[in-house]
C-alpha positions as CSV (number, residue, x, y, z in Angstrom):
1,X,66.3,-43.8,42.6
2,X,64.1,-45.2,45.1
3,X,64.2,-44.5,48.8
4,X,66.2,-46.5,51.4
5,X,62.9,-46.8,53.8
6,X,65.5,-46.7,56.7
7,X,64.0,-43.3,58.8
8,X,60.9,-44.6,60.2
9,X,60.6,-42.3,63.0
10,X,63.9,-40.4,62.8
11,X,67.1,-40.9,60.7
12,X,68.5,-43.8,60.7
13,X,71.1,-43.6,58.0
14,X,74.7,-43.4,57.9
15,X,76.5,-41.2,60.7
16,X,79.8,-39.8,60.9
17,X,82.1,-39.1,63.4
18,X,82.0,-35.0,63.5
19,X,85.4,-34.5,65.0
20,X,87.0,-36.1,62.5
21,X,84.9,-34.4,59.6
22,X,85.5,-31.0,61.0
23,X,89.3,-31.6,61.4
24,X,89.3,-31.9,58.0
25,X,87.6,-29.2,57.2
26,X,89.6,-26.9,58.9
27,X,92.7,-28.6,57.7
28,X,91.8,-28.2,54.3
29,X,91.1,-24.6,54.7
30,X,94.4,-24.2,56.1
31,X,96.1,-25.5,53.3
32,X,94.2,-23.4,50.7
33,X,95.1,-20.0,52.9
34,X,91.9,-19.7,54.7
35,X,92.0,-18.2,58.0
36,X,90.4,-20.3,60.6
37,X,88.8,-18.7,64.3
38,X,87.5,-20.7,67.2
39,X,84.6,-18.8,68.3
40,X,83.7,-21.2,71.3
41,X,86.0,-23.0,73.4
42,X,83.6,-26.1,74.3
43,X,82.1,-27.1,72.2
44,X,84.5,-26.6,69.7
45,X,83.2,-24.1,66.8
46,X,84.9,-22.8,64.3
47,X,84.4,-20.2,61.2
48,X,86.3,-19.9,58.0
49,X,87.0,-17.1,56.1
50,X,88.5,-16.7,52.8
51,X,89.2,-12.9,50.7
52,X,88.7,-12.8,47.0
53,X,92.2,-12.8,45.2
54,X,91.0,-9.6,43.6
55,X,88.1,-6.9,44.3
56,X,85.1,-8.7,45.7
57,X,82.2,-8.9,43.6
58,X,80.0,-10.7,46.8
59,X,80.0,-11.7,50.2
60,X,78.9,-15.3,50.9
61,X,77.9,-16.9,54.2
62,X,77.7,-20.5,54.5
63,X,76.7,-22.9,57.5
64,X,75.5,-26.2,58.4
65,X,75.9,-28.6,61.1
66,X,73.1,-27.2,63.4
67,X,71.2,-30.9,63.8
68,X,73.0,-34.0,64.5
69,X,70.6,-35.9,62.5
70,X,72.0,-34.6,59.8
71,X,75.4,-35.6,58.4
72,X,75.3,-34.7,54.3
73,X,75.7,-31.2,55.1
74,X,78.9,-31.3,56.7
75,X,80.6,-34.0,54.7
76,X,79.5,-31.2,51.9
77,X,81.4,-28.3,53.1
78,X,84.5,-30.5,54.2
79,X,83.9,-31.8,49.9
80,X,83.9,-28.0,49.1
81,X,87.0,-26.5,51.6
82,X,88.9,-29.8,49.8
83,X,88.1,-29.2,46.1
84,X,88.6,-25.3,46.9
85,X,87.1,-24.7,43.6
86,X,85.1,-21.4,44.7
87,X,84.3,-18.5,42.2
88,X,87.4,-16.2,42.6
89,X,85.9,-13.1,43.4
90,X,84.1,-14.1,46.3
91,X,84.7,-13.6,50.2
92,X,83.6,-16.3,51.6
93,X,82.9,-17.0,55.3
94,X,82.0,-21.0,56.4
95,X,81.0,-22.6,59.6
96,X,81.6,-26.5,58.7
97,X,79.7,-27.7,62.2
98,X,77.2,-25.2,64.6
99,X,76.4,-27.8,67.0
100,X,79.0,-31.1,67.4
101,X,77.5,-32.9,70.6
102,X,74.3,-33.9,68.8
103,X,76.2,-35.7,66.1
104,X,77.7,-38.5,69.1
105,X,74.0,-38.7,69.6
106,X,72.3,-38.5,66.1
107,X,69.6,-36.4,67.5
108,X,68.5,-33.1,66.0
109,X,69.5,-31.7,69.5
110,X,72.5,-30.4,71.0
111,X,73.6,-32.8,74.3
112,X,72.0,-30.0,76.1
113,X,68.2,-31.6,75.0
114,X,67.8,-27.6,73.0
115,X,67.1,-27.3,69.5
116,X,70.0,-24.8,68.4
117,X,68.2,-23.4,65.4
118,X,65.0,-22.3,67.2
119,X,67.4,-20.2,69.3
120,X,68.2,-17.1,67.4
121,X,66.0,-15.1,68.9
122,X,66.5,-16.0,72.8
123,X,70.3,-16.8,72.4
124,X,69.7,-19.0,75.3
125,X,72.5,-21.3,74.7
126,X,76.1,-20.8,74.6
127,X,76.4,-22.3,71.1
128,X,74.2,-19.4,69.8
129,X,74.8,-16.6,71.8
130,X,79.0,-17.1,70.6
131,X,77.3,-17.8,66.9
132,X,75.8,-14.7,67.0
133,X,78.6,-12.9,68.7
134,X,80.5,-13.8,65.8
135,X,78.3,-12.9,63.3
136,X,77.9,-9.4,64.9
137,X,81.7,-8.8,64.3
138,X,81.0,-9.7,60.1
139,X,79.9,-7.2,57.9
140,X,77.1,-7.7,55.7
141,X,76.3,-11.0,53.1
142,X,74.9,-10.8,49.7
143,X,73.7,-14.4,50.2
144,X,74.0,-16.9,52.9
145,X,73.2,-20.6,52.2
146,X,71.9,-22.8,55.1
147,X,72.8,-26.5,54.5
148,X,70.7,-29.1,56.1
149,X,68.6,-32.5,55.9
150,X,64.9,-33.7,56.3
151,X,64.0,-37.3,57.3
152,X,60.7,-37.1,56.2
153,X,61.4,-35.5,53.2
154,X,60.7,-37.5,49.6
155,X,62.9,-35.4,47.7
156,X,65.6,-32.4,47.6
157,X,64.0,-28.8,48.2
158,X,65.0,-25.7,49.6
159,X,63.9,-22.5,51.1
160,X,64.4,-18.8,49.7
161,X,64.0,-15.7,51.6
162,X,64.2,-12.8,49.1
163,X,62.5,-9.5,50.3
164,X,63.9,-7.4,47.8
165,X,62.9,-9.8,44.9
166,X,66.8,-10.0,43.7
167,X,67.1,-12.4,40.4
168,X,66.7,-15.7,42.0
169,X,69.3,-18.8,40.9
170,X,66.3,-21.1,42.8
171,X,65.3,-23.2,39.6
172,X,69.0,-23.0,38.6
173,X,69.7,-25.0,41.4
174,X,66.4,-27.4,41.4
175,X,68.0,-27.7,37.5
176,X,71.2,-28.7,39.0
177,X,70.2,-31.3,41.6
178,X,67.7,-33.3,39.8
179,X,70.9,-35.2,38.4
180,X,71.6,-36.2,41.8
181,X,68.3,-36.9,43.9
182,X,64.4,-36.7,43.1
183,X,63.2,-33.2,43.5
184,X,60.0,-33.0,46.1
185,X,57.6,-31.0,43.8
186,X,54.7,-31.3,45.9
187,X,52.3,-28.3,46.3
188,X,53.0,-28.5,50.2
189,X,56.2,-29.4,51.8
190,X,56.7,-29.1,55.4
191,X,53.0,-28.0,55.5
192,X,54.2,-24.8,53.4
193,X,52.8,-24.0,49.7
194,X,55.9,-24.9,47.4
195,X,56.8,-25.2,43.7
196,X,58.7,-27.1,41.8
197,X,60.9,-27.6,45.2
198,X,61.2,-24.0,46.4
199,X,59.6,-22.5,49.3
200,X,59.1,-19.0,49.5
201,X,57.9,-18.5,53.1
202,X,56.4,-15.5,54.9
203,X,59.2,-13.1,55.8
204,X,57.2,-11.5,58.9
205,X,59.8,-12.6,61.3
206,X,57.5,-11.2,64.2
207,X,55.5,-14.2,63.9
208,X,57.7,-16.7,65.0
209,X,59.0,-16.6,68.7
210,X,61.5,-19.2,68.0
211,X,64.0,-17.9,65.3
212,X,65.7,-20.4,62.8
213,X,69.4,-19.2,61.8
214,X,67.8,-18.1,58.7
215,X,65.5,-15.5,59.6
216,X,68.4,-13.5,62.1
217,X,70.3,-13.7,58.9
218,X,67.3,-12.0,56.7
219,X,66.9,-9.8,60.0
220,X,70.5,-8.7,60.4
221,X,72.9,-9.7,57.8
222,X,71.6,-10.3,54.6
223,X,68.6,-9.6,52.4
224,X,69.1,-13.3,50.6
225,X,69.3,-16.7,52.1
226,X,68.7,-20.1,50.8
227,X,67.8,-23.5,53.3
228,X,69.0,-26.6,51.2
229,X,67.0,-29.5,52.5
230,X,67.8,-33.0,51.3
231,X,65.7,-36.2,51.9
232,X,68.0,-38.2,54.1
233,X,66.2,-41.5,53.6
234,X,68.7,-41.3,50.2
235,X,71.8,-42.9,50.7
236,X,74.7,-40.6,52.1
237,X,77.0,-40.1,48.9
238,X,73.8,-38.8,47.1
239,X,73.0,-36.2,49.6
240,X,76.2,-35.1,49.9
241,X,76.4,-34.9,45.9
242,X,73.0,-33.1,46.3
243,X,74.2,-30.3,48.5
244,X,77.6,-29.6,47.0
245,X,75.8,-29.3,43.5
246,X,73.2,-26.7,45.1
247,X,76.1,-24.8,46.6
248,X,77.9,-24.5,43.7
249,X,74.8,-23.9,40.9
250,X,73.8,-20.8,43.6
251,X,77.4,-19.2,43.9
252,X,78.2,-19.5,40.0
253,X,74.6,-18.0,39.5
254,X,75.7,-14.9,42.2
């Protein structure tokens, strides 16, 4: 499968109109019994949460939407609420969209000109700060999965943050998506040491004065997160594939 050569620059792919794709989202979670909360008035934001039929074996945290450069990851979780095929002893909690005015402008940024996911820390914007909010009324995850895109990127590869050194479902889902895009296994990706497509980062979130979603997860909610990353120079169907299989190969592996 050969790149598109399209993102010279930035992305330049296919866009999609967010309103619409979050509609969706939220209407198919309606329909399958999820219960849906507005978090922020404007923007829009919404979170949806769905209890295991029986006794809950995990709790699972799932986001994307945070740059508007990148539109595989909600088309993924809008594929996902729609097929509603989730493990049945999950509860699940999804936000299909964090940041909807950078999508109108395909920029990683919100309209505001402020990279959401560097705000974490700061809670400088109102997007974040009601994020956060929300999050602080949820109790604990076993795993949260942070769905995203990378222009630059030559293939799929993710990020996993794993203090305790749980068994890790990582190379299940490298397995998994290698029938959908190429796999990035360079030994440095993002000018981070990698292999075979996983990044294992340094988990001193002192370091960092800008916090990524991920790391106030590891810091408050969960002690496992995954980043899925897809090369977005890949046509859109194919990313979207990409991230859907990666969701599922991790929650079948929890």
């Amino acid at each position: 499968m050969a790149r598109l050569g399209r993102n010279r620059g930035g992305y330049h792919g296919e866009r999609i109109d967010i309103d619409v794709v979050v509609a969706g989202a939220c209407a198919a979670g309606r329909t399958h019994g999820w219960t849906e909360t507005r978090f922020l008035a404007a923007p829009p934001l919404y979170a949806l949460n769905r209890r295991a039929a029986g006794p809950p074996s995990r709790r699972i945290y799932l986001s994307t939407g945070i740059h508007g450069d990148e539109p595989a990851g909600p088309l993924a979780v809008a594929h996902l609420l729609v097929e509603n095929r989730w493990p049945a002893d999950l509860d699940l909690w999804v936000c299909p969209c964090l940041n909807p005015t950078a999508f109108p402008l395909n920029q990683r940024e919100a309209a505001s000109g402020q990279d959401l996911n560097r705000d974490y820390l700061s809670l400088a914007t109102p997007e974040i700060a009601a994020h956060v909010a929300w999050l602080e009324r949820q109790p604990a995850f076993d795993l949260t999965l942070c769905l995203h895109e990378d222009w630059e990127a030559a293939g799929f590869y993710l990020y996993e943050l794993n203090p305790d050194g749980r068994p890790s479902p990582a190379e299940n889902a490298i397995a998994a998506v290698e029938r959908c895009l190429p796999i990035d296994r360079s030994p440095l990706i993002d000018g981070r040491p990698a292999t075979g497509g996983i990044i294992r980062p340094s988990l001193d979130s002192t370091l960092r004065l800008q916090w990524p979603e991920a790391f106030y997860l590891l810091r408050h909610k969960t002690q496992h997160s995954f980043t899925l990353e897809t090369p977005s120079d890949y046509p859109l169907t194919d990313r979207v594939a990409a991230l859907v299989t990666a969701t599922e190969a991790l929650l079948q592996a929890v």
